[in-house]
N, C-alpha and C positions, 0 to 999 in steps of 0.2 A: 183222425182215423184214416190217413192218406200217408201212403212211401214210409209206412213201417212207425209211424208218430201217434201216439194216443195221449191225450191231455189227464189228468190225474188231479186228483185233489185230497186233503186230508181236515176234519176241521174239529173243532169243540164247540158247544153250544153251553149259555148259560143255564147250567143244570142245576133243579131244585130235588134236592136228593128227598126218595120215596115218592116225588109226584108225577106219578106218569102221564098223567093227562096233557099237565104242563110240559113236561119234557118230548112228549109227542108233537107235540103245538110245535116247539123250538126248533127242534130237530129236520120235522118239514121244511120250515121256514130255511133252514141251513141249505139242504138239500134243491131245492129249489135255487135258491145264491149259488151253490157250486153248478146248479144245470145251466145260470145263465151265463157261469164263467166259462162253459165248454166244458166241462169236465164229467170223462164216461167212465171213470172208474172213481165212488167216490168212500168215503174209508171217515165211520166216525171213533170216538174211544170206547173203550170198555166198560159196558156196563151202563150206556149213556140214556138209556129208558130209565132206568130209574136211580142210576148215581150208585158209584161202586163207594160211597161210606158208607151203605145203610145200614152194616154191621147186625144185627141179630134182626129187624125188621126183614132178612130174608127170608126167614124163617116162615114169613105170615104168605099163606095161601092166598089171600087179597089180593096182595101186589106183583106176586107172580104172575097170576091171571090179568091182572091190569097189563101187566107187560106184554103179554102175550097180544091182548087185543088193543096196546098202542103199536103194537108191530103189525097187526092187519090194518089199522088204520093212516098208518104208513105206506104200506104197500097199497092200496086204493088209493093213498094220496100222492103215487107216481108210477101210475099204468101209462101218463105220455112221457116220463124220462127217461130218455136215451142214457143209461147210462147202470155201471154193475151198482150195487149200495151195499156195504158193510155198514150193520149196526149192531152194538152188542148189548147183550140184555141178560135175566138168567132164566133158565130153560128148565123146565122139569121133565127127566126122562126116564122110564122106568123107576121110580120111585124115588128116585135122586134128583138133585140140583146141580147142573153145570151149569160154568160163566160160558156162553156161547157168542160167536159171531150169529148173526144170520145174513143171509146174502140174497139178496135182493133184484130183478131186473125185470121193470115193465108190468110189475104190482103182481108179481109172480114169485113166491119164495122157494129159490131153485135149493139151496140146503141149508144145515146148521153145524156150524164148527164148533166142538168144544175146546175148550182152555187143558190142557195137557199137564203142565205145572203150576201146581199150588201153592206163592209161599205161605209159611207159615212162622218165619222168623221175622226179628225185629218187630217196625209196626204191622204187618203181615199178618191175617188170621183169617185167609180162603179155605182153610181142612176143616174150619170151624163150621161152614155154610156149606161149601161146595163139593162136588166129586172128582177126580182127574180124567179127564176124557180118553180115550182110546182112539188108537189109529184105522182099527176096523170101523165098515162102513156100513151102518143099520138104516131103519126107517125111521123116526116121529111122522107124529100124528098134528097136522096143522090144520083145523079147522075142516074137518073130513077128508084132507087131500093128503097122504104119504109122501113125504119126504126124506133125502138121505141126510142121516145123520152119522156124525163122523170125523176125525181131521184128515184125512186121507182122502179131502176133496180133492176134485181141479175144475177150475170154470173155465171153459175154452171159448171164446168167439167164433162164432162160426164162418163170419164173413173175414175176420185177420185171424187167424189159426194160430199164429205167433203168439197174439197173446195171449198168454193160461195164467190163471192168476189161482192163487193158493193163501190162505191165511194163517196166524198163530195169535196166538194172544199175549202179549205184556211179560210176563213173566219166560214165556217160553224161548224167546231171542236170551236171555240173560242165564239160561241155564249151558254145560259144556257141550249137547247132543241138542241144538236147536230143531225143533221139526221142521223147522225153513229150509234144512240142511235135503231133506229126504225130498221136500217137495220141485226145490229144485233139479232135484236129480231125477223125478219124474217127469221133467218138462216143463214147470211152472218159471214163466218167466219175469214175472210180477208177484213179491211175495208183500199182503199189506200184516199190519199190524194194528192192533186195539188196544190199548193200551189205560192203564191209570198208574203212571209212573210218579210218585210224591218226588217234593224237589229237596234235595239236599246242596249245600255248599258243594260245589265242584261237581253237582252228578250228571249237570248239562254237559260237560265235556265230554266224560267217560261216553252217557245217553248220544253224544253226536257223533263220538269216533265207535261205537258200538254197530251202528245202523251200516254207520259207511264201510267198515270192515264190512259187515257181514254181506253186506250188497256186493263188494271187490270180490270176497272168496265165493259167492255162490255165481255172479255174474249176472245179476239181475237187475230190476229197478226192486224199491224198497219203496213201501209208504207206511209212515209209522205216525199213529193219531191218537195223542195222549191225553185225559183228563185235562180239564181247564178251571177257571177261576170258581163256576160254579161247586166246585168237589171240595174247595175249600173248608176246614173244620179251626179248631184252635189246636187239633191232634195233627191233622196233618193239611199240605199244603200243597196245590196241582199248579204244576207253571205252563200244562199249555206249548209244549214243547214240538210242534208236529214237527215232520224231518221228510223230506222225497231225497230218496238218494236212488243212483245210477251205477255202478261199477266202480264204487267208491269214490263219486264224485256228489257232495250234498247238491242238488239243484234247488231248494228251497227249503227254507226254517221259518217255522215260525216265531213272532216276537214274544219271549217268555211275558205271561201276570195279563197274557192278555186274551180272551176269544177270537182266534182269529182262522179265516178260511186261507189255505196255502194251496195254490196251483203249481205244477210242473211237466213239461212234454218230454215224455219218456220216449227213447227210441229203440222198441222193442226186436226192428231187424237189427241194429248194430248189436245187440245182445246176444241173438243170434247166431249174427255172424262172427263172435267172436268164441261162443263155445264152442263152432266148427274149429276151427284156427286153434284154440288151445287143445293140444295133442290129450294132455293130460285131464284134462275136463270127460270126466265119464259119458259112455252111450244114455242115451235114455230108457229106462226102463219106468211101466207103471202101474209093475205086479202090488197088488194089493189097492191101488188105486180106483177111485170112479171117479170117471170123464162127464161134467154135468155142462152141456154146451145152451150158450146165447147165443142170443145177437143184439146187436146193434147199428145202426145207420153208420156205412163210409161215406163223409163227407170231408170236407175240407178241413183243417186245425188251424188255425190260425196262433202258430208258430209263436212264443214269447220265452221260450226259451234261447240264450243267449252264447252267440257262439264265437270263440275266440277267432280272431284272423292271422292272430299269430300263435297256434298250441303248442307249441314247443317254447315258446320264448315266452319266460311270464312278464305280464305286464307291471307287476310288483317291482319297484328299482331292489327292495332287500331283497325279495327272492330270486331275480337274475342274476343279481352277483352271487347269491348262492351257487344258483345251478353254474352260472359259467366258473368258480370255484372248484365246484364238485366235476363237471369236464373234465379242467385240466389236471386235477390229483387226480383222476381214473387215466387216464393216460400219461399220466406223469410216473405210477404206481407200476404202469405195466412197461413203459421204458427203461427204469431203474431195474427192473428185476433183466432186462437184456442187458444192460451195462454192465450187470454185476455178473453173469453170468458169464458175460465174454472176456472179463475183468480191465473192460473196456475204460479208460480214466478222461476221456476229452469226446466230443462232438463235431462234426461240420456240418454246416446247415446249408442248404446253396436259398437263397432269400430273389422270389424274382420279383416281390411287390405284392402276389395275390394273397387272397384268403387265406389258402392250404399253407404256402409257403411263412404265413405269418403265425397258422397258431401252431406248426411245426414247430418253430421259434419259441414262442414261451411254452410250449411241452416241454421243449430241451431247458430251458433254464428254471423250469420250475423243477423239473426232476434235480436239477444239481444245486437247488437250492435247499433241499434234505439235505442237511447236516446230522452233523453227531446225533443232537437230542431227538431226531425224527426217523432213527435206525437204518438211513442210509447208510450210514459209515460202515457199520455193520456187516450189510453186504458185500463189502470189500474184503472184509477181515485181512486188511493191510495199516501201512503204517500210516502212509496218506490219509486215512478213513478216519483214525482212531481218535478220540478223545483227546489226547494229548499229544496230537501229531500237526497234522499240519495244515490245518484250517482257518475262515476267516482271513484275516488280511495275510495270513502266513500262505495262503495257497492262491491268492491273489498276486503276490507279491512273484508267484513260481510261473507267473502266465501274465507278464507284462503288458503285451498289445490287446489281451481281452480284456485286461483293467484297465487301459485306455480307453477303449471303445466304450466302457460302462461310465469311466466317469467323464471324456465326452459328452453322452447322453444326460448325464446329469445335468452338466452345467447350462447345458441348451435346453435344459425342461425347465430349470432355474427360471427363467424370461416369462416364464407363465405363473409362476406365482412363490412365496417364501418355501424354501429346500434347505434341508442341513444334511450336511452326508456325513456320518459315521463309521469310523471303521473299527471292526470287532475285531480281538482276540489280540490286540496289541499287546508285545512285551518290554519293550522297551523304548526308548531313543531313537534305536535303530530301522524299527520298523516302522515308526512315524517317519523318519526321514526320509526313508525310501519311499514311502508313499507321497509324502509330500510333491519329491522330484518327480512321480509322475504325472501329479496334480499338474505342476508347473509345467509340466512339458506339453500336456493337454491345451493348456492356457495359451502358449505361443503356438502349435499347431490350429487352434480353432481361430486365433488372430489371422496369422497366416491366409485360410484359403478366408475369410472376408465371411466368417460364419456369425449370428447371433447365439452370446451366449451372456452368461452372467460371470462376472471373473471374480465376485467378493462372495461366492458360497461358503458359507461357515461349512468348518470341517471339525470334526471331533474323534474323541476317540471313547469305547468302551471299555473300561474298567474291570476285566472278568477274571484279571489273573493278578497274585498278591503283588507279583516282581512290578509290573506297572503302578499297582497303587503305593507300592512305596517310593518311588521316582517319578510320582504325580506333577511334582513343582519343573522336571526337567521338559515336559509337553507342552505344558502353559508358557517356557520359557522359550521353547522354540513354535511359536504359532497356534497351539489347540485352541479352540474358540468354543468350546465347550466340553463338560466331561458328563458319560452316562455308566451309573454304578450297575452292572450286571450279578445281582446278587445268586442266578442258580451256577453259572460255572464259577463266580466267588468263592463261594461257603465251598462248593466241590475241591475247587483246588485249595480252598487251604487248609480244608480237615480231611484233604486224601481218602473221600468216600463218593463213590457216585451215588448220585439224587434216584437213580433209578433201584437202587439194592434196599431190596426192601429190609433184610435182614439186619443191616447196618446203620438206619436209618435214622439211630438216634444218635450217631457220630454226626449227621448233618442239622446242621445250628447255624439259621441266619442271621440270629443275631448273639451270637456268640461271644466274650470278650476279645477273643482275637478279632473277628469280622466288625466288631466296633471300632478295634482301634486301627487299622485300614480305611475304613469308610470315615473316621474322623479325618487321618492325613488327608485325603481326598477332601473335603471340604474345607479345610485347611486350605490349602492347594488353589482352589478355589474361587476363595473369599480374599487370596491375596491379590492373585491377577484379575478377580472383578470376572469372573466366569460362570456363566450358567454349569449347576451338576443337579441331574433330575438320578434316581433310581428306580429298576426296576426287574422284573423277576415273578416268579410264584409265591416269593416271600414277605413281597409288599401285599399283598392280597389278604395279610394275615394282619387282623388290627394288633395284637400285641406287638406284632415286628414293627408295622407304620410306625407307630405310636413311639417305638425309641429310636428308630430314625430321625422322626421328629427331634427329638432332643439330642440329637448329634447335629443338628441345625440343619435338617433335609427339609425343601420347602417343596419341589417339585417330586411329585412319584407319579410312575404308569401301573398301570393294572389291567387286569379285564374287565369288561363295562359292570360283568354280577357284581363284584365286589368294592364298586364304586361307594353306593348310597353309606354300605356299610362302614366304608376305610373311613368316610368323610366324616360322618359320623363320630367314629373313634377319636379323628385328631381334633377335630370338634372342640370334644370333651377334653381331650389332654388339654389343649391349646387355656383354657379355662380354669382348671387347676392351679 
C-alpha cells in the first residue's frame, strides 16, 4: 500500500453447494490465508455462500436467508482485516433474486453489486432463479442498516485515492458492452470479477486472452475469481481458473482442478499514469455513479511481483528472435517503400563498427532480400523487379564485388561450423560458371591476405526453372555438389501461371505429369553423379504431392515445421504399401 503498490488476491474455497454454514466456515478460513499473504483487495467467486449449481434450491427462502446471515457472519469474522472482500452470494431485493457481489471492509458491508447479464443459453439457466441488475443506485436493507445497492458502485480508498475498484460478475465481461467498460471510464482503476466460469476444451485460452484484453483496452488491473473444484457436478465442471491481470500483462494464474489462492502487486499509479499519456483514453466522468469510500492501513508491500531487467528484450531465445525479426521487417518495410519510390536500385552503407552502423546493414540487405514472391519486385514495376527478369543469381551475377563480399563472408563463417551455399534461379551452364569463377576468385583472394576460411564449401544450385532441369547432368558435370528442386517457381514456369493468380489457379499442378517428368531427370541427374537433391516449396507441404515425390525417388524434402508430423506421416504410410 506504499508508491502506488497494492497487493491483491483472487481465491476459491472447497464449496459444498446449498451449505452455507460450511461454506461460511471455508470462506473465512480463505480470507484470513489471503490477509496473512498481504492481500488488501481480496475477490472470491460467484455465488460462493452457497455454490452457483444449486439450480432450483434457489428458489427456497431457507437458504437465502442462510446466505444472508453467513455474510454477517463473515463480516464479524473480519472487523481486524485490512483489506476490501468481494463475496458473492444471492440477494433478495424487492421481491426478486439477484446473483450479487457484496463488498466488504472491516466487518462493515459498504454495498451490493448485482449480476447485470443472465445467461440463459447452453448449460446456462440464471432467467430461471434470478433478476438482471440495473446500473441505478438504490438502498437494501442489511440487518437494520441501509445500504447501496446497484452496479454503478465505486469503492475509493481514501488514504490511496488511486485506487477505485468497481465489480461485474461472470457473465458480464463475456457480453459486447461489459460494465467494466463504463466503470472504468468513471475512474475505477481496479475492476474485480466473480465468476463460475465451467470449463470446456479450449475455454482456458479464450478465459485468459479475455481478462487480458479487457484489462489492455480499459487500462486497469483486472481480478477475476472463478468457481473451483467444489462446484463440480457430473453436469458441469469448475477449473478454478483465477487470472490478475495488469494492462494486458497476466501477473498470476491460477493452476486449473485445483483450490488454489493467487496473489499479485498491482501498480495502480502506473495505471494512472498511463491513462494521462493516452491522449485518446476519455476524461473521467461519474454521472450516475456513487462514490462509497474506505480505508485502509498504508504500510509497506512487500514487493513479489517480478520485474524484468531487460523489458524490451524478452528473455525467451523464440521470442527474441521474434521480435528482432519483426524489427527488421518494420524497417525493412519502410526502407523498400523509399527505394521504390525514388526508384532507387543499390544502397551504400558507410559501416564504422558500432551498433547503429551494423543494424543499418542488415535493414538494407534485409530489405533487398524481398524478391519477387514477397512484392518487392513489384514496387519497382521494372524489368529488374519482375518475375521473370533478373533475379537470384541473375542479379548477383550484374553486381560482381557485392557477390564477392557475400560469398567471402560465407566461406569464413564455413570455419565455424557445416555451410552449403546455393545459388537460385540458375538457367543454365552458363550461370553456374560464372558464378563458379567468382567462387574461385574469392578462394585465392582470401589465400592471399592470410584470411581463415574454408575452401571445400559445397555449392549447389536450385532447380526452379525447366531449362536447368533439363541440363541437370551438365551442373553435376561441371562441379554442383548438390541439387535443390524449387517446386513454387517450378510448377510457375512451366505451366506459365503465377501461384499468386487466384483465378488461374487450377493451371498450377505440382505435381503435374510434366513437373514429374523434370523432377525425375533431376534425380536421374543425381543418382548418376552420387549427389545429394532435397525438394522443396509450398508443395511439399501437401501429403498428396510428398507422397509422389516419394516415388520419383525423393528422399530428402523441406517444409514448414506445421506440416512436418503430418508430411511424415503420409510418406510413412506410402513407404509401407
Amino acid at each position: 500500500m506504499k508508491q502506488g503498490f497494492v497487493k491483491v488476491a483472487a481465491a476459491s474455497c472447497a464449496v459444498v453447494v446449498a451449505d452455507v454454514r460450511e461454506n461460511t466456515r471455508v470462506i473465512l478460513e480463505t480470507i484470513h490465508k489471503m490477509e496473512a499473504a498481504g492481500a488488501k483487495v481480496m475477490v472470491l467467486p460467484e455465488l460462493a455462500l452457497t455454490g452457483y449449481t444449486c439450480s432450483d434450491l434457489f428458489w427456497q427462502s431457507q437458504m437465502i436467508d442462510a446466505a444472508k446471515e453467513g455474510l454477517k457472519e463473515i463480516a464479524e469474522g473480519t472487523k481486524e482485516t485490512d483489506a476490501l472482500i468481494f463475496v458473492g452470494l444471492p440477494w433478495e431485493q424487492g421481491g426478486k433474486l439477484f446473483n450479487v457481489a457484496a463488498v466488504l471492509c472491516h466487518g462493515e458491508l459498504l454495498g451490493v453489486v448485482p449480476k447485470k447479464y443472465l445467461p440463459n443459453y447452453n448449460e446456462f439457466y440464471e432467467l430461471r432463479h434470478f433478476t438482471p441488475g440495473k446500473e441505478a443506485v438504490t438502498t437494501t436493507e442489511f440487518f437494520g442498516k441501509e445500504v447501496p445497492f446497484g452496479m454503478n458502485l465505486l469503492f475509493q480508498c481514501e488514504k490511496m485515492p488511486r485506487l477505485k475498484v468497481a465489480a461485474e460478475l461472470c457473465e458480464d465481461l463475456w457480453t459486447p458492452n461489459p460494465p467494466s467498460v463504463a466503470h472504468a471510464l468513471a475512474g475505477a482503476t481496479v475492476v474485480v470479477n466473480l465468476s463460475a466460469s465451467d470449463e470446456m476444451v479450449g475455454k482456458d485460452s479464450y478465459r485468459r486472452s479475455l481478462v487480458s484484453a479487457q484489462s489492455a483496452r480499459l487500462i486497469c488491473g483486472y481480478i477475476y475469481a472463478t468457481a473451483g473444484e467444489g462446484e463440480s457436478t457430473t453436469d458441469l465442471v469448475f477449473g478454478g481458473q483465477h487470472l490478475i491481470a495488469e494492462n494486458g500483462t497476466i501477473l498470476a494464474e491460477a493452476k486449473r482442478f485445483e483450490n488454489q489462492i493467487i496473489c499479485a502487486d498491482l501498480d495502480v499509479d502506473r495505471l494512472t499514469s498511463e491513462r494521462r499519456r493516452m491522449t485518446t483514453y476519455p476524461e473521467q466522468r461519474t454521472d450516475g455513479y456513487q462514490v462509497v469510500r474506505f480505508s485502509l492501513a498504508i504500510e509497506e508491500t512487500k514487493l513479489t511481483r517480478y520485474f524484468d531487467p531487460r523489458p524490451f528484450v524478452p528473455s525467451d531465445k523464440h521470442n527474441r528472435d521474434q521480435r528482432c525479426d519483426e524489427i527488421l521487417n518494420i524497417q525493412a518495410m519502410g526502407l523498400k517503400k523509399r527505394l521504390a519510390h525514388t526508384h532507387c536500385q543499390s544502397a551504400v552503407i558507410g559501416i564504422s563498427g558500432g551498433l547503429d552502423s551494423t543494424l543499418a546493414l542488415l535493414v538494407t540487405v534485409r530489405t533487398f532480400d524481398f524478391g519477387a514472391d514477397r512484392t518487392m519486385a513489384d514496387a519497382y514495376q521494372g524489368v529488374q523487379s519482375s518475375k521473370l527478369g533478373l533475379r537470384g543469381i541473375r542479379s548477383s551475377l550484374r553486381n560482381l564485388p557485392q557477390m564477392a563480399v557475400q560469398i567471402c563472408a560465407l566461406m569464413r563463417a564455413a570455419t565455424k561450423g557445416p555451410l552449403r551455399v546455393m545459388f537460385p534461379m540458375v538457367t543454365d551452364i552458363e550461370d553456374w560458371d560464372s558464378a563458379m569463377q567468382v567462387v574461385d576468385h574469392c578462394r585465392r583472394k582470401l589465400a592471399e591476405r592470410g584470411v581463415e576460411f574454408e575452401p571445400d564449401v559445397p555449392f549447389g544450385v536450385m532447380l526452379s526453372i525447366p531449362a536447368a532441369c533439363l541440363t541437370a547432368e551438365d551442373f553435376t558435370a561441371h562441379g554442383c555438389r548438390f541439387f535443390v528442386i524449387g517446386t513454387n517457381d517450378l510448377t510457375q514456369y512451366t505451366h506459365a501461371v503465377s501461384r499468386e493468380l487466384a483465378i488461374a489457379e487450377h493451371y498450377y499442378r505440382p505435381a503435374s505429369p510434366a513437373m514429374k517428368k523434370l523432377i525425375a531427370m533431376v534425380v536421374d541427374a543425381a543418382k548418376k553423379a552420387d549427389i545429394p537433391v532435397t525438394i522443396c516449396g509450398l508443395a511439399v507441404g501437401n501429403a498428396v504431392n510428398a507422397t509422389q515425390y516419394l516415388r520419383l525417388g525423393l528422399r530428402s524434402f523441406s517444409m514448414s515445421p506445421q506440416n512436418l508430423l503430418a508430411i511424415k506421416k503420409a510418406l510413412r504410410d506410402a513407404e509401407t504399401r
